[in-house]
N, C-alpha and C positions, 0 to 999 in steps of 0.2 A: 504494500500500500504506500509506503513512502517513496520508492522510485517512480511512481506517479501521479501522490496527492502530496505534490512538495508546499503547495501553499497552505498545508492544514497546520496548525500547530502539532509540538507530540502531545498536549495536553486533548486536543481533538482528537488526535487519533486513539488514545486512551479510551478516551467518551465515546466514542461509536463505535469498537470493537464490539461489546457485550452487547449492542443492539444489533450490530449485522449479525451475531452470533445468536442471538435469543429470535429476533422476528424476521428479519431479512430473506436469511438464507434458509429457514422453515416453513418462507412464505414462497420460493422459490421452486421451480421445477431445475436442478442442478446436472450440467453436463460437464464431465471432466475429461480431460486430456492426458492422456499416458504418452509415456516415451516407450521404446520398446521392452527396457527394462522394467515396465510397470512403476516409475518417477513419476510424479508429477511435472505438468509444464502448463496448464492452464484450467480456470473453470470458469462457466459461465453460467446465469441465471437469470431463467424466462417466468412471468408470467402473464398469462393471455396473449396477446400480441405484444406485448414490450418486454424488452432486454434487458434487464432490472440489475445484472454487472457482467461483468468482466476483468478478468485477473490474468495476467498475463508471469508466467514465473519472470524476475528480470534476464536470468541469464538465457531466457528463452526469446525474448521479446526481438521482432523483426525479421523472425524465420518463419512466418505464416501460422502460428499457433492462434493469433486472435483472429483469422482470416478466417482459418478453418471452422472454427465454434461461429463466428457470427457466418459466414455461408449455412450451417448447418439450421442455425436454427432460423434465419430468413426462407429457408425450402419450408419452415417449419410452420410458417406463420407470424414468424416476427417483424412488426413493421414498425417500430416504436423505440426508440431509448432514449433515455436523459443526459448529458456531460454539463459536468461543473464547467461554466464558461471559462473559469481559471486552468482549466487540464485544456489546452490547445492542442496537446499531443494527441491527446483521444478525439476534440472534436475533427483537428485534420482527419485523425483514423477512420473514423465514420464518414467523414465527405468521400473520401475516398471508396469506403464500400457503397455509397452507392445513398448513401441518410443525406436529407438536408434537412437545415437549421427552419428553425418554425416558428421560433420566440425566444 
């Protein structure tokens, strides 16, 4: 979370652990990404038609790991997500798959 919510304080990121942790990701349909080794390299989380996150491992980030979960779940029905206007990395990301900006 912190190689790409640099504008969060650590005292934010403290505070919103236990809520992604308690309601976010319970309220999430969760798709993860293995390496071949069965590693982690990324997860994502849908519900209804929007993309409710995306986590990218960093040492993974820019070899199609978040291409592949957001194709995946756009075939799926996802037509929807949010980016913090401050994370430009992700909303480039998303311009790029193919999302525009709406407000």
């Amino acid at each position: 979370m912190r190689a790409t919510h640099h504008f969060l304080a650590p005292g934010d990121i403290d505070f919103y652990r236990p809520i992604v942790r308690r309601e976010a990701l319970p309220a999430a349909e969760l798709y993860v990404l293995l390496d071949a080794r069965d590693r982690f390299i990324a997860f994502a989380g849908r519900a209804d038609d929007r993309l409710e996150m995306l986590f990218v491992d960093p040492a993974h980030r820019g070899r199609g790991a978040g291409r592949c979960l957001v194709d995946h779940l756009v075939a799926r029905g996802v037509r929807r997500t949010e980016v913090n206007e401050q994370n430009t990395a992700a909303a480039l990301f998303y311009a790029r798959m193919g999302f525009r900006t709406v407000a």
